[in-house]
C-alpha positions as a printed NumPy array, in Angstrom:
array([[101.924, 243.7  ,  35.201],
       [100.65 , 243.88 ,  31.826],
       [103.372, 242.525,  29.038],
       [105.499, 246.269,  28.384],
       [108.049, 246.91 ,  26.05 ],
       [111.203, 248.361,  26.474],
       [110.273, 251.962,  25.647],
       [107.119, 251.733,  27.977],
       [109.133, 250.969,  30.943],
       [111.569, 253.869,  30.08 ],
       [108.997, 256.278,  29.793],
       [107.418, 254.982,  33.01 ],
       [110.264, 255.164,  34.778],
       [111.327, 259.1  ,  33.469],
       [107.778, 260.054,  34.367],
       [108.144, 258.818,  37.724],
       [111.42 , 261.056,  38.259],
       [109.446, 264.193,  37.178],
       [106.148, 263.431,  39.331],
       [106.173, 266.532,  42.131],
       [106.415, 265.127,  45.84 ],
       [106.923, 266.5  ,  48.894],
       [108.76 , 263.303,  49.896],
       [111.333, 262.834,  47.314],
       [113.374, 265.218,  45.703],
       [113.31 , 265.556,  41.691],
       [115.44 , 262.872,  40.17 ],
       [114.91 , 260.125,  42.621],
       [113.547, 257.221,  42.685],
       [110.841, 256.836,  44.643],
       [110.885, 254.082,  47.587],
       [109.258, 252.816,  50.693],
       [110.302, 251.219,  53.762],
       [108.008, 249.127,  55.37 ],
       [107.37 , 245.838,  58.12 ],
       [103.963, 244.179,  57.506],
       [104.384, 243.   ,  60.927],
       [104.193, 246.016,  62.641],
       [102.131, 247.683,  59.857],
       [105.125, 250.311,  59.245],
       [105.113, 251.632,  56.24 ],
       [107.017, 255.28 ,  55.404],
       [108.204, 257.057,  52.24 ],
       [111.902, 256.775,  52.328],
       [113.99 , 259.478,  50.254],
       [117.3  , 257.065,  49.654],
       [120.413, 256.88 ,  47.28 ],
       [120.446, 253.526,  47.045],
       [117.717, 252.585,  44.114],
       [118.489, 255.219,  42.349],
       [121.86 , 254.705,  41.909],
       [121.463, 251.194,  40.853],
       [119.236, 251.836,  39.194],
       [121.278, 254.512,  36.801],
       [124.245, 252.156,  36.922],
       [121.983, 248.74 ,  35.194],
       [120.858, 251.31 ,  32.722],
       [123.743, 252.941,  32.002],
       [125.192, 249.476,  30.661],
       [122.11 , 248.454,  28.884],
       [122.516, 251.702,  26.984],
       [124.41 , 250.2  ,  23.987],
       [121.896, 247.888,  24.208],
       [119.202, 250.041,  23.14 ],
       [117.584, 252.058,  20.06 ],
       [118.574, 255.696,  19.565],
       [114.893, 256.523,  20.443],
       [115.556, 254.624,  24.   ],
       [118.585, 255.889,  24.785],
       [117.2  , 259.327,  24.438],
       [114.529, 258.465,  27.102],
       [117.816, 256.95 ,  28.859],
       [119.738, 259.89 ,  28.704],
       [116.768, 261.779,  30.379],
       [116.872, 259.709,  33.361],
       [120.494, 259.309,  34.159],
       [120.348, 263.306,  33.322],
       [117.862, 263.598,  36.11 ],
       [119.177, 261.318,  38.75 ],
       [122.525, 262.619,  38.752],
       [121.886, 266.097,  40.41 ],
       [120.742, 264.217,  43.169],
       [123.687, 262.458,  44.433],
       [125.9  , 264.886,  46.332],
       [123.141, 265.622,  48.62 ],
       [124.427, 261.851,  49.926],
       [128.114, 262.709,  50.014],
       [130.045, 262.015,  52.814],
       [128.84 , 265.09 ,  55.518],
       [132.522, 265.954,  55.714],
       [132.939, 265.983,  51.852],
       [135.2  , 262.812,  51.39 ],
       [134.707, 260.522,  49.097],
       [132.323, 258.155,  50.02 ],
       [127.966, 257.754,  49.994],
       [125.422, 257.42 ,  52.619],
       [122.277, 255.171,  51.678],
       [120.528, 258.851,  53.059],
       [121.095, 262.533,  52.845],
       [123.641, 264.382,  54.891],
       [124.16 , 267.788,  56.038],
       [122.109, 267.583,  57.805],
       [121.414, 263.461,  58.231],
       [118.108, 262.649,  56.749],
       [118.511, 259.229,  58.257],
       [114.743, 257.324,  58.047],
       [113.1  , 260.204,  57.095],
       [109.223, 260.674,  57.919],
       [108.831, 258.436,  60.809],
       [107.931, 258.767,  64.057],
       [110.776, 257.603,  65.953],
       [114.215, 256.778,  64.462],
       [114.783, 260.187,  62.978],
       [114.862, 261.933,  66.054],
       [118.361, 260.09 ,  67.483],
       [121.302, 259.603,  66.304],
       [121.806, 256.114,  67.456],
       [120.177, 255.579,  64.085],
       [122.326, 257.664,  61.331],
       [123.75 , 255.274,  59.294],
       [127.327, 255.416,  58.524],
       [128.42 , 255.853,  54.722],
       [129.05 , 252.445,  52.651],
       [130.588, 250.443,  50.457],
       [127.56 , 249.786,  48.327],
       [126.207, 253.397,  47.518],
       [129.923, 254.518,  47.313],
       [130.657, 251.676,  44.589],
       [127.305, 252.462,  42.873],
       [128.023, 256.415,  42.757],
       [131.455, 255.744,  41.666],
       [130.294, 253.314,  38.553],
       [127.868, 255.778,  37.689],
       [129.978, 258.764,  36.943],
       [132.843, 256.416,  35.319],
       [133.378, 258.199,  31.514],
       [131.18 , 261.062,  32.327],
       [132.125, 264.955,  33.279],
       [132.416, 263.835,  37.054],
       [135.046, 260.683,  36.048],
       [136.633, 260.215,  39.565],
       [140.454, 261.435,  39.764],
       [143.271, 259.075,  40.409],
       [143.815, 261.202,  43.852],
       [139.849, 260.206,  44.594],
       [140.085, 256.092,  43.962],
       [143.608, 256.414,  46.33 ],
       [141.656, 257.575,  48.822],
       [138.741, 255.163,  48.356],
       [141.376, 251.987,  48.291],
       [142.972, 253.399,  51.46 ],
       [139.219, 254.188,  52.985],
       [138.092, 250.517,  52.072],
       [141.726, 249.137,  53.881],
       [141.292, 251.644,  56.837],
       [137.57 , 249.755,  57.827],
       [138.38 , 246.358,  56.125],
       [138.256, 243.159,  58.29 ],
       [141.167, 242.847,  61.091],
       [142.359, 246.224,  60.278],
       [141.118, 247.559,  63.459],
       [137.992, 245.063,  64.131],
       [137.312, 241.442,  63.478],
       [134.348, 240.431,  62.186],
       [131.953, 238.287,  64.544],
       [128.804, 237.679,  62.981],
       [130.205, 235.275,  60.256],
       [130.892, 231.669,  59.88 ],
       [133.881, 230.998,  61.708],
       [136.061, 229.979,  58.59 ],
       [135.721, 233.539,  57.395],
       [137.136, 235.507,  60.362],
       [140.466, 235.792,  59.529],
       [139.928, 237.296,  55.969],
       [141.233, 240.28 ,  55.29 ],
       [137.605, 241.6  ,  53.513],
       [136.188, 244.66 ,  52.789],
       [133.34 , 245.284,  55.16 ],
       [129.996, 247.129,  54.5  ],
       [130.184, 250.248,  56.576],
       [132.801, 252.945,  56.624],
       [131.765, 253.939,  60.317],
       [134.574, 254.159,  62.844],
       [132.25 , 252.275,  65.593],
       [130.859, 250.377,  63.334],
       [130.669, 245.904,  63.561],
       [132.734, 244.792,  60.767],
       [129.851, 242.933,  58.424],
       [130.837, 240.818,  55.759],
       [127.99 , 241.1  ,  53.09 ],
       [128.23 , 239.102,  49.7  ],
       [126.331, 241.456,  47.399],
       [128.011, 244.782,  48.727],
       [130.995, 242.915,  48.391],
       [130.51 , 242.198,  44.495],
       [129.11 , 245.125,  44.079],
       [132.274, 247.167,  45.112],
       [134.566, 244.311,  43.664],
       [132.608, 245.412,  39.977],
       [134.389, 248.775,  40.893],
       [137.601, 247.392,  41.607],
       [137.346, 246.301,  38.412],
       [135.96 , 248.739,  36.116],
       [138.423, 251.066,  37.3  ],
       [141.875, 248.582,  37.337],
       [142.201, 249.154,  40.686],
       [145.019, 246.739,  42.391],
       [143.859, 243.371,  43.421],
       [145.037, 243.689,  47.138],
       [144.664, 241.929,  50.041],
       [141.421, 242.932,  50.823],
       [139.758, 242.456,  47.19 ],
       [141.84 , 238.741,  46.873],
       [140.056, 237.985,  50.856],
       [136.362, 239.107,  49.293],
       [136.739, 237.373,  46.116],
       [138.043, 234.132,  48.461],
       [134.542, 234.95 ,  50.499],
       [132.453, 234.499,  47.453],
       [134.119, 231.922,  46.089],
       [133.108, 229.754,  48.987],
       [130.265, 230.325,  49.711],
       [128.742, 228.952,  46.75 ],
       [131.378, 226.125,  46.695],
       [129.908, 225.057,  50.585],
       [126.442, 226.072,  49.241],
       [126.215, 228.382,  52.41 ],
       [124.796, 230.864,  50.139],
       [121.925, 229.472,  49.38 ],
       [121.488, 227.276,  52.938],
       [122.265, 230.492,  54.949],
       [121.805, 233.259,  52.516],
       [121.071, 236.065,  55.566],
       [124.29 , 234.729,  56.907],
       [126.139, 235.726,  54.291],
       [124.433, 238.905,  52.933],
       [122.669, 240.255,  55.878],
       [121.275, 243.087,  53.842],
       [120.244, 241.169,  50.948],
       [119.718, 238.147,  52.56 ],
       [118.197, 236.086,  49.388],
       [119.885, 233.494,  46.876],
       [118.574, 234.647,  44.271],
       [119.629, 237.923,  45.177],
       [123.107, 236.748,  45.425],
       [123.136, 235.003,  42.754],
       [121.877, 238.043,  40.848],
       [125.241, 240.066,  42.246],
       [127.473, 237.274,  41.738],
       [126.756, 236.424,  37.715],
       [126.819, 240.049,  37.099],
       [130.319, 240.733,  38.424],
       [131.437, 237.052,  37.052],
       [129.826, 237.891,  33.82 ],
       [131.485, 241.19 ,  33.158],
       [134.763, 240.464,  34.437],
       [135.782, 236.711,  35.11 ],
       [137.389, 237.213,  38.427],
       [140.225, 234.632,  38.285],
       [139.246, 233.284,  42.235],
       [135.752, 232.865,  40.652],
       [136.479, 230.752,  37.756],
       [136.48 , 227.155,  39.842],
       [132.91 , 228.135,  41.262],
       [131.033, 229.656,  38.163],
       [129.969, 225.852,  36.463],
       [128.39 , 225.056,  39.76 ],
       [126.893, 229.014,  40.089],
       [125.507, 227.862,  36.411],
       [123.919, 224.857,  37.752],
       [122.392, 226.549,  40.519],
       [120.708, 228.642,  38.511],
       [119.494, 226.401,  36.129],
       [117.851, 224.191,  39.058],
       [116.455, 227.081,  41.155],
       [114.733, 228.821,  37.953],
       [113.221, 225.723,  37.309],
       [112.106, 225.31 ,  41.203],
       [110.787, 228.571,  41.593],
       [106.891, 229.467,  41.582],
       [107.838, 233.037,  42.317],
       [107.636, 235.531,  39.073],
       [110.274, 238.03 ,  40.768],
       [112.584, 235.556,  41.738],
       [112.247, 233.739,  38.198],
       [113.414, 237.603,  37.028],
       [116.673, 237.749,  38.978],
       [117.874, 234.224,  38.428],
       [116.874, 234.386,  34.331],
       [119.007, 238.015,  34.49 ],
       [121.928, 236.019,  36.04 ],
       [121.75 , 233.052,  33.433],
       [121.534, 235.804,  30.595],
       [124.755, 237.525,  32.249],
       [126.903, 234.489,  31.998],
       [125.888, 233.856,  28.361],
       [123.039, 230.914,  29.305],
       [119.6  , 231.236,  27.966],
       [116.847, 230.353,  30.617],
       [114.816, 227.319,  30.647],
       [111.743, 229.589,  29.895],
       [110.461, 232.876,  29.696],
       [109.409, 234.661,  33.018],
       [106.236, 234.975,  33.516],
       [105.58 , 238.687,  32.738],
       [101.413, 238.805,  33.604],
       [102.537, 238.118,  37.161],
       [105.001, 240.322,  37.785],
       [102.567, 242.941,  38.586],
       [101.415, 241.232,  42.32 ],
       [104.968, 240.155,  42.484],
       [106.213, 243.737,  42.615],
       [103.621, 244.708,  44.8  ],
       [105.872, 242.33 ,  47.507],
       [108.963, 242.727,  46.115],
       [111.957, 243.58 ,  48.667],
       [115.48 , 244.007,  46.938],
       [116.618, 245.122,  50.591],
       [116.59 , 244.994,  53.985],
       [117.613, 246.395,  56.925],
       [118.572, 243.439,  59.878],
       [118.149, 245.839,  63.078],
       [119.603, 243.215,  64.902],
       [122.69 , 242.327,  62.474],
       [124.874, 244.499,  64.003],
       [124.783, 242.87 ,  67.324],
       [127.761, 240.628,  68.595],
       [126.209, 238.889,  71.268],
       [124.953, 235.405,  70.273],
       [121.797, 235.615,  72.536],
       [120.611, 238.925,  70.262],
       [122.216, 237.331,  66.872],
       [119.901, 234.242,  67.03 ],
       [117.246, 236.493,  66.064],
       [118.531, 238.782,  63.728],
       [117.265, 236.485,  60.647],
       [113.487, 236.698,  61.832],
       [111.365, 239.013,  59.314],
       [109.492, 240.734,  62.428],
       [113.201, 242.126,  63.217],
       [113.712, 243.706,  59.128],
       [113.029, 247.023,  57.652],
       [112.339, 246.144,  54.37 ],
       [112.618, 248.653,  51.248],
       [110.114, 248.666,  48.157],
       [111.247, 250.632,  44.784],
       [108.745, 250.254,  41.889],
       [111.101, 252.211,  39.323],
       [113.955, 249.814,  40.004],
       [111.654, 246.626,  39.488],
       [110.746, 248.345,  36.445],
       [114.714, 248.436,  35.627],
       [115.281, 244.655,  36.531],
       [112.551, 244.047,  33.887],
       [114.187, 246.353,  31.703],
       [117.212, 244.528,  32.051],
       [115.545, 240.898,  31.327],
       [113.908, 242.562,  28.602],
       [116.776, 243.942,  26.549],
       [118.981, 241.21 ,  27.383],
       [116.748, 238.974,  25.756],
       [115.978, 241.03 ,  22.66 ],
       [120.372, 241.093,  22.259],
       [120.131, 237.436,  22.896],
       [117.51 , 236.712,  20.328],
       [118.889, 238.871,  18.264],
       [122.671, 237.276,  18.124],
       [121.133, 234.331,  17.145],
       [118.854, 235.277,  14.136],
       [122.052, 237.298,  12.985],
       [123.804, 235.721,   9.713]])
């Protein structure tokens, strides 16, 4: 990737919206699932980039020139059109990674489209992203819609109805939100989907129950055991990456300083600082030198923007484990093994990680030239 500037990445990224496809609708982001293994690779029409991609910009905006935030405005303009067409299929309150009525569920394959088996049940991590996106706009959720989303997150949460079995044993008896709203659905204790609807929790002063106390508690050890980076598919199966925790966990302890999280962020810090300078790989180099940047450190180096352009090209922000869900140890033991992952590519929303690295470093820079 050649060096790009701010506005080049914006305008990229609002072109790509526009482009005409028969695969994605206008607005979206475009993305790709794909297994090298089984040499799998399909044009997937999701939520889930998009949205996250809104949300990082959104909160970069005040970051930016009024010529950037115009080309900003155009894309969150254009995205959010889309997102009802992922609304619960009933019309409550929560998101589906795909469409509904009717289920668009891993759209133009061969196979998994066809049964139901397959239809994914709405989640905590689209839900969380939708709701941060429309927070101050027309759209603002009501205080009857985040009751029913604290109920809904209670209703599936760990030992509600379920206990969760494909954890470390220590973590079974916390009361946690899990990742799936699906009735039949394995409770799954994820670490980014967790932060990312614990950001919520917070943006929108929602009470600090039982079940967001338990998630914080979750986070908070594992990076004081170090499990997170050990075991990182263990603890985020969908994710599945330190620095891809890491990434989650400095933005939510960045923005918010989560009380339960204070004891754990010096050695978060220090993790960071010695896994930036470890790293040979440009894309992980860009998530951990976003997370320093979030809680106010400035990286060792710069990333290594020349080489970001073969690191996109393998560049997996997430996966699906089609084996996570399973209880029985004998299937579990090989639910970390890549031949067993979906894994999703989204150019745009590398684009928007860069974006991110970029700006926050230009308000860095600039707060200390400032007199």
């Amino acid at each position: 990737m050649q060096t790009s500037t701010v506005a080049d990445l914006l305008k990229l990224v609002a072109d790509n919206q526009q482009t005409s496809s028969p695969y994605f609708q206008k607005g979206l982001f475009p993305s790709y699932r794909y297994n090298p293994l089984w040499r799998y690779r399909r044009p997937d029409a999701n939520l889930f980039f998009t949205a996250i991609g809104i949300f990082t910009i959104q909160r970069l905006r005040p970051l930016l020139t009024t010529d950037e935030q115009a080309v900003t405005d155009q894309i969150i303009q254009a995205a959010i059109p889309v997102f009802p067409h992922f609304k619960n299929k009933e019309g409550l309150g929560t998101y589906n990674f795909y469409g509904t009525n009717p289920s668009a569920h891993f759209p133009h394959g061969w196979l998994m489209h066809r049964f139901r088996h397959f239809q994914l049940p709405d989640d905590i991590d689209d839900t969380a992203m939708v709701y941060l996106t429309r927070n101050g706009g027309p759209s603002q959720p009501s205080e009857e819609d985040l009751l029913f989303l604290t109920q809904k997150l209670a209703q599936h949460a760990n030992r509600t109805r379920l206990t969760v079995q494909n954890t470390f044993p220590e973590y079974k008896e916390l009361r946690t939100y899990s990742t799936w709203f699906g009735l039949h659905m394995p409770i799954e204790l994820d670490a980014c989907a967790l932060a990312n609807m614990l950001y919520m929790v917070y943006e929108y002063g929602l009470p600090l129950d039982i079940h967001a106390q338990d998630s914080l508690t979750y986070l908070a050890d594992i990076v004081q055991t170090n499990r997170y980076r050990t075991d990182p598919f263990r603890c985020a199966h969908n994710y599945a990456r330190a620095p891809l925790i890491q990434y989650h966990l400095a933005r939510l302890t960045g923005t918010f300083d989560p009380v339960l999280l204070r004891p754990i962020r010096p050695k978060l810090v220090a993790d960071l600082f010695s896994d930036f300078l470890a790293s040979t790989n440009p894309s992980d180099q860009l998530l951990l030198a976003i997370a320093l940047m979030r809680l106010g450190e400035n990286p060792p180096h710069n990333v290594p923007e020349a080489a970001l352009q073969d690191a996109m090209a393998d560049f997996s922000f997430f996966i699906a484990g089609l084996l996570s869900a399973y209880t029985q140890p004998w299937i579990y033991r090989w639910a970390n093994r890549p031949f067993w992952h979906i894994r999703w590519r989204c150019d745009d929303h590398f684009r928007v990680l860069l974006l991110e690295y970029l700006v926050l470093k230009r308000s860095t820079t600039s707060a200390c030239v400032r007199p």
